[in-house]
C-alpha positions in Angstrom: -43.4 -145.9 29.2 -45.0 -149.3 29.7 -47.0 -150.1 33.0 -47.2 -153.4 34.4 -47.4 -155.2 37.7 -43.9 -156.1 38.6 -43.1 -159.6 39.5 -39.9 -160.1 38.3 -37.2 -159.6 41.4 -35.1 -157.0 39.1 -38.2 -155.1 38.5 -38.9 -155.0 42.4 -35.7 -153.8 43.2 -35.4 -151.2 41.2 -39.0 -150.2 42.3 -38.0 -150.3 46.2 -35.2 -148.6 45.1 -36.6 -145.5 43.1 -39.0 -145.2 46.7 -36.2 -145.3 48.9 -34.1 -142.6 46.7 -37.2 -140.7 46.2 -38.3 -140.7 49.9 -35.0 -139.9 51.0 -34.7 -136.9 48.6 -37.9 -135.7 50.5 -36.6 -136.1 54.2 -39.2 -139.0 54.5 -37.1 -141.6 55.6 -33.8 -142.5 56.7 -31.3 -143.7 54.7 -31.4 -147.7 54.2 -28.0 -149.4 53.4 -30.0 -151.6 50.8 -31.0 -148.5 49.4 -34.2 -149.9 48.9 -37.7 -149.2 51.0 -39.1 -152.9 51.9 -41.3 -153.4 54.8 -43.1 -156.2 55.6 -46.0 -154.9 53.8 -44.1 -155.7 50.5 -43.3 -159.2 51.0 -46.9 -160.1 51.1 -48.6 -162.0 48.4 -51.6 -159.6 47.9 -49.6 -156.7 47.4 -49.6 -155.4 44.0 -46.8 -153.3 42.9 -46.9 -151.2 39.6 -44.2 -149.9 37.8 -44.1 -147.5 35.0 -40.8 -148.5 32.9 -38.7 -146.6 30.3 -36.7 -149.6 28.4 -35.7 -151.3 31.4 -35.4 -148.8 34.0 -38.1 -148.5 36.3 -39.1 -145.0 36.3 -42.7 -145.0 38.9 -44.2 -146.9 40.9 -47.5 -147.6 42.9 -48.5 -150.5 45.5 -51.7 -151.6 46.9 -51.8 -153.5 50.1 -54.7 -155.1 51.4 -55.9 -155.0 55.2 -55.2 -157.9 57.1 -55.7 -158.9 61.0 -51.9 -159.7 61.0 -50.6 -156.5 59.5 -53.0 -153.9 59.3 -52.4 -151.6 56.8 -49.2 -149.1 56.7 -51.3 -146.4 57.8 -52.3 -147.4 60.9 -48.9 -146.2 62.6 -50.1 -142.6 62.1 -54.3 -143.4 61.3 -55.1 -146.2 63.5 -58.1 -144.8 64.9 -59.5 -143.8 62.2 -59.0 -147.0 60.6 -60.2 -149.1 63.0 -63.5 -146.6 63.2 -63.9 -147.9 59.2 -62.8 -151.6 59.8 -66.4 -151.2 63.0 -68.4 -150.1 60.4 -67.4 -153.4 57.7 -65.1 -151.9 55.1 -63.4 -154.4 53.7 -59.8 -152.0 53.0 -56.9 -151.7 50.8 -54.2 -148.5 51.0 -52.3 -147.0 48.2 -48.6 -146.5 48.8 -45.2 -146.4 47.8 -46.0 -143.8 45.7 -42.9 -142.4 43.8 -41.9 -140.9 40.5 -38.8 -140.2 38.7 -38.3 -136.3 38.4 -38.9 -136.5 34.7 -41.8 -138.1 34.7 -44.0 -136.2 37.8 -46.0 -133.9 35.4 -46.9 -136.9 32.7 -49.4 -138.9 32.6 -47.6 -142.0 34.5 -48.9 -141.2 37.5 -52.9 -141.5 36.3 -51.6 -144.4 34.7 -50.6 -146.5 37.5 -53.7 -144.9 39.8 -55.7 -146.7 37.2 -54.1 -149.9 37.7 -54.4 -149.8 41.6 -58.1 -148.5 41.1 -58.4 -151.9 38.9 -57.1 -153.9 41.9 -59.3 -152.3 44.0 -62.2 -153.0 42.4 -61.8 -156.5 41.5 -60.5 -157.3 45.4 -63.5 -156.5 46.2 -62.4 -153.3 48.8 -64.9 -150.8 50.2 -62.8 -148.4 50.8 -59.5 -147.3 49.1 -57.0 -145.7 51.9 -53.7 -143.2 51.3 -51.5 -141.5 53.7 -50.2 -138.1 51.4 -48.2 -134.9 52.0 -51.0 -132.3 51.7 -49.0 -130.8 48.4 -51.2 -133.5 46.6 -54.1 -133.0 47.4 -55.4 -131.7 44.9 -54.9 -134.5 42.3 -56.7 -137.3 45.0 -59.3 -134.9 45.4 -59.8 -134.9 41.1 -60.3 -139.3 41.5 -62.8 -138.8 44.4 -60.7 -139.2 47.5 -61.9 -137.2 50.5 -59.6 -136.3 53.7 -60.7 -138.4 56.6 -57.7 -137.9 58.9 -55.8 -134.5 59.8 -52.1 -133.8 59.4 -49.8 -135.5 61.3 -46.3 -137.4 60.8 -46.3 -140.8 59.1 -42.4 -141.4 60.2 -41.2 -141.2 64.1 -37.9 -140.8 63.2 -38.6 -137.7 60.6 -41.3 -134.7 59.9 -43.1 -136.3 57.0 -46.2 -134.6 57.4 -49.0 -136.7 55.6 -52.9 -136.7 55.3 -55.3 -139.2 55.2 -57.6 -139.7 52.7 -60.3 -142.4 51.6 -62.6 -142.9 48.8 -65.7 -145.2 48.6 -65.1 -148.0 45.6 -68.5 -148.3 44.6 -68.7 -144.8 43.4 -66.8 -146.5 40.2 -69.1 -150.0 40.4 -71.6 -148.6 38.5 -72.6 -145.9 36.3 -73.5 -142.8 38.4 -74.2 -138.7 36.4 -72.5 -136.4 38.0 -68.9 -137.7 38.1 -65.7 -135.6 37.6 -64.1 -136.0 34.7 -61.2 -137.5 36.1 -63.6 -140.0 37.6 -65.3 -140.6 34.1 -62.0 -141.6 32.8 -61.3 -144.1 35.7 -64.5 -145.5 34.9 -64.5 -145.0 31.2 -61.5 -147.7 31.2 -63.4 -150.4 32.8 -62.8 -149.9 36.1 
């Protein structure tokens, strides 16, 4: 696979689309009769979508979107609170989402591949903290980069039961050299991040 940030429009339709399918596999959303998962989030400048591409099929993807006074961030349908507790203190945000894989790929490396790229973004935007609403099945591989659960289960959708978690992690723990890391957090680092 190759990863890249996707600007071309081909490349973002086929990324909105592999999120919708996926999500809709899942019971996350409701069917869309573009078949592709764009919300207003998407259309904005800042936001950085990565893809992981096979040829020309687009096989994962990963977006970051930045906190704004306008929009907020995706998670604050089902975080608010806790977000606006980090926004009081003078965290500067950005949330990872859109996170979806092609079956085939799910236990590769793509998925640490484009979890690089969005650390990237966060670190050079300048972001304080790094936000993601997940199902608690994945835990486990946030918890390898650093991320910490800051909000409890609840649903991210009001029309389904997609049961999510919040999770945060603090940037600067990647700014500079620091013993102690995981490894997983070495190899974020490691790359230049």
């Amino acid at each position: 696979c190759t990863i890249e940030r996707a600007c071309r429009p081909d490349d973002l339709r086929q990324a909105y689309r592999l999120v919708h399918d996926v999500f809709l596999h899942r019971g996350f959303i409701d069917p869309d009769p573009s078949r592709m998962r764009v919300r207003i989030f998407e259309t904005t400048p800042e936001t950085a979508t990565f893809i992981a591409k096979e040829g020309d099929r687009v096989v994962a993807v990963l977006s970051v979107v930045e906190d704004s006074e306008d929009l907020g961030l995706p998670s604050d349908g089902a975080f608010k609170a806790e977000l606006d507790g980090l926004r009081r203190a003078g965290k500067r945000l950005c949330e990872f989402t859109n996170q979806a894989v092609a079956e085939e790929y799910r236990k590769s490396s793509v998925p640490t591949e484009l979890m690089r790229c969005a650390m990237a973004v966060s670190l050079t935007g300048a972001y304080h903290e790094v936000i993601a609403a997940i199902s608690p099945s994945h835990i486990g591989f946030y918890d390898l980069l650093g991320f910490g659960q800051f909000g409890s289960r609840r649903s991210y959708s009001k029309t389904s039961d997609d049961a999510v978690i919040a999770v945060s992690m603090d940037t600067n723990r990647y700014r500079s050299p620091k013993k102690g890391l995981s490894a997983a957090a070495m190899f974020l680092q490691e790359a230049g991040y």
